[in-house]
C-alpha positions as CSV (number, residue, x, y, z in Angstrom):
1,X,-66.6,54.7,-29.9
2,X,-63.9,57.7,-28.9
3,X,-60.9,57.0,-27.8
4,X,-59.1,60.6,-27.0
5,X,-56.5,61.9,-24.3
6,X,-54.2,58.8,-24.3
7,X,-50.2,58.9,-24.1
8,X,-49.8,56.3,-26.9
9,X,-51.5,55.1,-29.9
10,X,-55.6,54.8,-30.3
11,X,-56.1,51.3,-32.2
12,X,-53.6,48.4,-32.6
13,X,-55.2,46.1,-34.9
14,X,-53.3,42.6,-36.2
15,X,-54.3,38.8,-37.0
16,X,-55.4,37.1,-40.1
17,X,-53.1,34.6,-41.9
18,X,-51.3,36.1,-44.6
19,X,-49.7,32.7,-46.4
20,X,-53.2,31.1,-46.4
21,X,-54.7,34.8,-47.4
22,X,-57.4,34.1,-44.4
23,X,-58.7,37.9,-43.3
24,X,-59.0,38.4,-39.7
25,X,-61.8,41.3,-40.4
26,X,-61.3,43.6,-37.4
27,X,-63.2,46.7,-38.0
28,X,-62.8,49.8,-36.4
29,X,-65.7,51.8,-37.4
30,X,-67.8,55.1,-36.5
31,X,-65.3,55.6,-33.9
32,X,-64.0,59.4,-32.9
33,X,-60.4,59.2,-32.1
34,X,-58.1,62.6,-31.3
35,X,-56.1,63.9,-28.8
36,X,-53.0,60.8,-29.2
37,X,-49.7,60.0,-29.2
38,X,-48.8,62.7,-26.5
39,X,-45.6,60.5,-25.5
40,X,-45.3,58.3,-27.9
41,X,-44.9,60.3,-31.8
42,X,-44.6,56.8,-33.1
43,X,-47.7,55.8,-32.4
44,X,-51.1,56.2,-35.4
45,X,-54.4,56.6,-34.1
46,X,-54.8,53.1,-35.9
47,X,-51.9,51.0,-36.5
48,X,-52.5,47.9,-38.1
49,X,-50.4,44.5,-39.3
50,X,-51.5,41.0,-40.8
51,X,-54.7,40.4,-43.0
52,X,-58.1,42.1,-43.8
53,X,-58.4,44.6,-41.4
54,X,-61.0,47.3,-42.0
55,X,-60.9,50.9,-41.2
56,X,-64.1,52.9,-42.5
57,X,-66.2,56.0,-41.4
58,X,-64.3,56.8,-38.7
59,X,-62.6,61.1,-37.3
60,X,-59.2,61.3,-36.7
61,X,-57.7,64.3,-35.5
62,X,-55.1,66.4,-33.3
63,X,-52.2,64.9,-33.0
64,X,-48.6,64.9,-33.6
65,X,-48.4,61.3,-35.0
66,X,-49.8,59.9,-38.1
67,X,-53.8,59.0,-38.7
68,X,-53.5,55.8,-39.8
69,X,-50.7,53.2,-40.0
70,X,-49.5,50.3,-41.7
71,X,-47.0,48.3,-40.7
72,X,-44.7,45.9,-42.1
73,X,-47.0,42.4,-43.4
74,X,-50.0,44.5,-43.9
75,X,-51.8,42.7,-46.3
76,X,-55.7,42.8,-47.8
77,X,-56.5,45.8,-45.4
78,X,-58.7,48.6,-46.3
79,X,-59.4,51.9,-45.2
80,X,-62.1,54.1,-46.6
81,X,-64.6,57.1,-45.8
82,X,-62.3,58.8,-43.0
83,X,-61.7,61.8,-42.1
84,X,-58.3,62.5,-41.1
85,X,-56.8,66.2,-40.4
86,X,-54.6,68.2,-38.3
87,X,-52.3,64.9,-37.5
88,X,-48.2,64.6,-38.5
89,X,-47.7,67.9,-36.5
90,X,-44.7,66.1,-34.6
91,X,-42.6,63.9,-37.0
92,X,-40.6,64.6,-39.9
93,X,-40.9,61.3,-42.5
94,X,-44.8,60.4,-41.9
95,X,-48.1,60.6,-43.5
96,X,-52.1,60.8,-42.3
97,X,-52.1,57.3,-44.0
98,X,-48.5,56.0,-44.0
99,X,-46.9,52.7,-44.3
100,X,-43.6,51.2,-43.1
101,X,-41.6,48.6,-45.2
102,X,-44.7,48.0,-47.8
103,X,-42.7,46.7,-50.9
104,X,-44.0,43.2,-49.2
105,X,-47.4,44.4,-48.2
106,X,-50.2,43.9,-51.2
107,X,-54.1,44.1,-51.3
108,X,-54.1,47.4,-49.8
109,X,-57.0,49.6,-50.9
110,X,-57.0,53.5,-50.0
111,X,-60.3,55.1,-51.3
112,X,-62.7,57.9,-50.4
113,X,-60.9,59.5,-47.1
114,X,-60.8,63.2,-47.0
115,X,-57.5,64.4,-45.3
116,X,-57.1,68.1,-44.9
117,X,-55.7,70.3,-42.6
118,X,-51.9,69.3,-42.6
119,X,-49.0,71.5,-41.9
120,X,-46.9,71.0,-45.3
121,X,-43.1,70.7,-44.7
122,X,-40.4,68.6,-46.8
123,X,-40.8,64.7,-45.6
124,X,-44.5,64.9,-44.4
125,X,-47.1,63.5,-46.7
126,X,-50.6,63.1,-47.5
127,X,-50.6,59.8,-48.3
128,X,-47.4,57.8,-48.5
129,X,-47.9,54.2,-48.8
């Protein structure tokens, strides 16, 4: 897939049951996603909330929001061989893979992405889950 040009975010994925630990299993995968969050800084080219979403093997680039984003009840999600770079050019506390509120969040697995290309300034990170 490619999702590119857009105003707001790229992917909003949610669902699963988190007190019952039963994954949803969305999957966004192979996709090409850049050029997002023109209007909206808030916005991650892939937001996601509730249990056992997948992100894997997927580009994300060019924007001034961050690549990937967790939300608040983000549980059993994982994200793995991404490439995620020149992102977090337009927000001061952020990350290419950042998370919001995660003291509640577990089961979150992080491995094998290669992030590069980020403007370094104090309160942008990598990785800050």
């Amino acid at each position: 897939c490619e999702i590119s040009d857009i105003n707001n975010g790229g992917v909003d994925m949610s669902g699963g049951d988190i007190p019952s630990l039963t994954p949803v299993n969305n999957i966004v995968e192979n996709c090409h996603i850049y050029d997002y969050a023109k209007e909206a800084t808030g916005s991650a080219g892939v937001t996601l909330s509730g249990m056992g979403n997948i992100v894997r093997n997927n580009v994300i680039h060019d924007s001034t929001s961050q690549g990937v984003l967790f939300r608040h009840e983000s549980n059993g999600m994982l994200v793995e061989n991404n490439e995620i770079y020149n992102v977090v050019r337009g927000l001061f506390d952020a990350g290419a893979i950042y998370g919001i509120n995660l003291l509640e969040n577990t089961g979150i697995t992080i491995k094998n992405n290669y992030i590069h290309d980020l403007i370094y300034e104090l309160g942008r990170y990598l990785c800050n889950i």
